[in-house]
N, C-alpha and C positions, 0 to 999 in steps of 0.2 A: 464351259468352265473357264477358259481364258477369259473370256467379258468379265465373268465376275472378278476374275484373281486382279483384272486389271481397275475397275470398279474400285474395288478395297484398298488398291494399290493407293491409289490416285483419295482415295476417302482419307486415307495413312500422311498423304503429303500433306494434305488439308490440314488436319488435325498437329502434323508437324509443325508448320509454318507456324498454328496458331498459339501453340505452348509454346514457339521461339517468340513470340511479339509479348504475350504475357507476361513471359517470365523476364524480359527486358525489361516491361512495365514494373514490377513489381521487385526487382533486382534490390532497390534502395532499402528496403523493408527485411529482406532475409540478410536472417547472421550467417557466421561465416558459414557454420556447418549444411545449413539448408542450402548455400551458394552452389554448394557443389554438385545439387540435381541440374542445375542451369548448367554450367560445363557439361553435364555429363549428355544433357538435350542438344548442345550446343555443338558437340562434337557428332553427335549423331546427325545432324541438320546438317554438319558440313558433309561428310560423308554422300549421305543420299543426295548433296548438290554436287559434287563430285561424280556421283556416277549417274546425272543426266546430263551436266552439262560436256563431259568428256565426250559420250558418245554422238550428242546432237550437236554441239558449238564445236568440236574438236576433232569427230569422226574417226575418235579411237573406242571401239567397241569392244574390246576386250579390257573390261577395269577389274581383272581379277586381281589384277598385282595389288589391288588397295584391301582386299581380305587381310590379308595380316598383319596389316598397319589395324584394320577396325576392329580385329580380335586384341590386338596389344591394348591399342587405346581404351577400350571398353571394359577391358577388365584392369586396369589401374584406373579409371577413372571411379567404376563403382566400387570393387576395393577400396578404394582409398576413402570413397563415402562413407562407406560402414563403418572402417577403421576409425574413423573421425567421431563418426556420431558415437561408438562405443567406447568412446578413450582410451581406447588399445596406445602401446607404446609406441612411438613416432618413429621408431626405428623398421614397423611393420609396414611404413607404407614405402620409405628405402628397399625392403625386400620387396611388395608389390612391384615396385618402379624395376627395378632388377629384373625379376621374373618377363616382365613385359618386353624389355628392352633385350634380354638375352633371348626372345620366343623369335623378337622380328629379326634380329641379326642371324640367327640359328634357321630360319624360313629364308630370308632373302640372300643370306650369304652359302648356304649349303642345301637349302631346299630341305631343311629334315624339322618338322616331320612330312612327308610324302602331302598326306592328305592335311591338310589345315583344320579341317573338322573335329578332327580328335582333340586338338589343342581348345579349341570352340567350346565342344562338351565338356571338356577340363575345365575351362573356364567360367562356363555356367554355373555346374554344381560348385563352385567356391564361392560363386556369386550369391547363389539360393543357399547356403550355408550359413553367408555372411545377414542376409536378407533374413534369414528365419530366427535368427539370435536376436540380432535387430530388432524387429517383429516385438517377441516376446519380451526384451526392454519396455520397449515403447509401449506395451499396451498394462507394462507396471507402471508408468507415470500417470502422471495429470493431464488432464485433457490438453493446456495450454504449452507443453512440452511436445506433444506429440502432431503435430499440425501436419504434419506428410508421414501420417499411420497407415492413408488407404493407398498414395505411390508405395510404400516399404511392399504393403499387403499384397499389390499390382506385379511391382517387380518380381518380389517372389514367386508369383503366380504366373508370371510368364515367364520367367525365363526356364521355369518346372516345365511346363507345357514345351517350352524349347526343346530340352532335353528328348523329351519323350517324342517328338515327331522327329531331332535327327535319327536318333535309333531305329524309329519305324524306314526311314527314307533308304537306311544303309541295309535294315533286314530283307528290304523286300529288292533282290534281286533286277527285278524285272517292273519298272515301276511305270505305269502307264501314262500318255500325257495326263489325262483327267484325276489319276491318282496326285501327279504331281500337283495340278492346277490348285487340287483340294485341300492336301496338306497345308500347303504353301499360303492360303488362302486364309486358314485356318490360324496359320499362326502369325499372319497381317489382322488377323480378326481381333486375337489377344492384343498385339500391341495397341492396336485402334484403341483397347480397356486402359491401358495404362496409358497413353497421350490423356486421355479423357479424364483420367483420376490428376492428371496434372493440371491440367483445365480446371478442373474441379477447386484442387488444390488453392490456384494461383489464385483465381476469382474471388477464395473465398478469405484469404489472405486480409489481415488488416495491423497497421503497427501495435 
């Protein structure tokens, strides 16, 4: 099961890399509101270069400290998507940014909460919240309005699936390596959907 998890891993980089060259490609064409999946790839891409290049160029193996910088980031980034494409009031993404900012100072400066994952799970289901309103906008418009319906549909559906494999990883006690492997593996499998629906996405893109 490790081959595999590593397999998917390494398929996930692939597909990373290639939504970051696309959406560079295609950057001039998206308004403002569609920009923000690019940041939001963009931060993600720096991240997982962060924690290969730390441990192999830098020989610090331990990149936990960057959890809750990529919990903060990840959730004012797509927060602030939603908020955007929904015309919610710009003062909601002032509280997004707040919320983020008070999570990493509250983590890095006092360590609380304990476990980072609770804050994780918190932040998903606001995500998938935001995602599913969204969603249901976008699929009352016009087809020409809605050009990242199947990323919205993507997100949604993974970061749901998120939720539900931390929960499983925290109920089961005693979690075996191949339990882990598979989980894990699993939910490199979903994201692989949504790089993919970006790919999709970007390629299919035209002014």
């Amino acid at each position: 099961m490790a081959d595999l998890y590593k397999t998917i891993l390494f398929l996930n980089y692939g597909l990373l890399l290639a939504v970051i060259v696309l959406g560079a490609a295609k950057y001039r064409i998206l308004n403002y509101k569609e920009r923000q999946y690019f940041y939001c790839i963009a931060f993600l891409f720096f991240i997982e270069l962060l924690n290969l290049v730390l441990p192999y160029i830098f020989r610090l193996n331990d990149t936990s400290f960057l959890y809750p910088f990529y919990i903060g980031g990840e959730f004012f980034l797509l927060t602030g998507l939603f908020i955007r494409k929904l015309d919610w009031p710009k003062y909601l993404l002032g509280l997004s940014a707040a919320i983020a900012v008070g999570f990493m100072i509250s983590k890095y400066g006092f360590d609380y909460p304990a476990n980072a994952d609770i804050a994780k799970v918190v932040s998903n289901i606001m995500i998938i919240c935001l995602s599913g309103i969204a969603l249901i906008n976008e699929i009352k418009k016009t087809s020409d309005q809605n050009r990242f319906l199947w990323v919205d549909a993507s997100i949604f559906f993974y970061y749901s699936v998120s939720v539900f494999i931390f929960i499983i990883q925290h109920q089961i006690a005693n979690l075996s390596e191949n339990n882990y492997y598979i989980l894990f593996s699993a939910n490199n499998i979903f994201s692989s959907i949504l790089y993919c629906s970006l790919i999709y996405t970007f390629i299919r893109l035209k002014k």
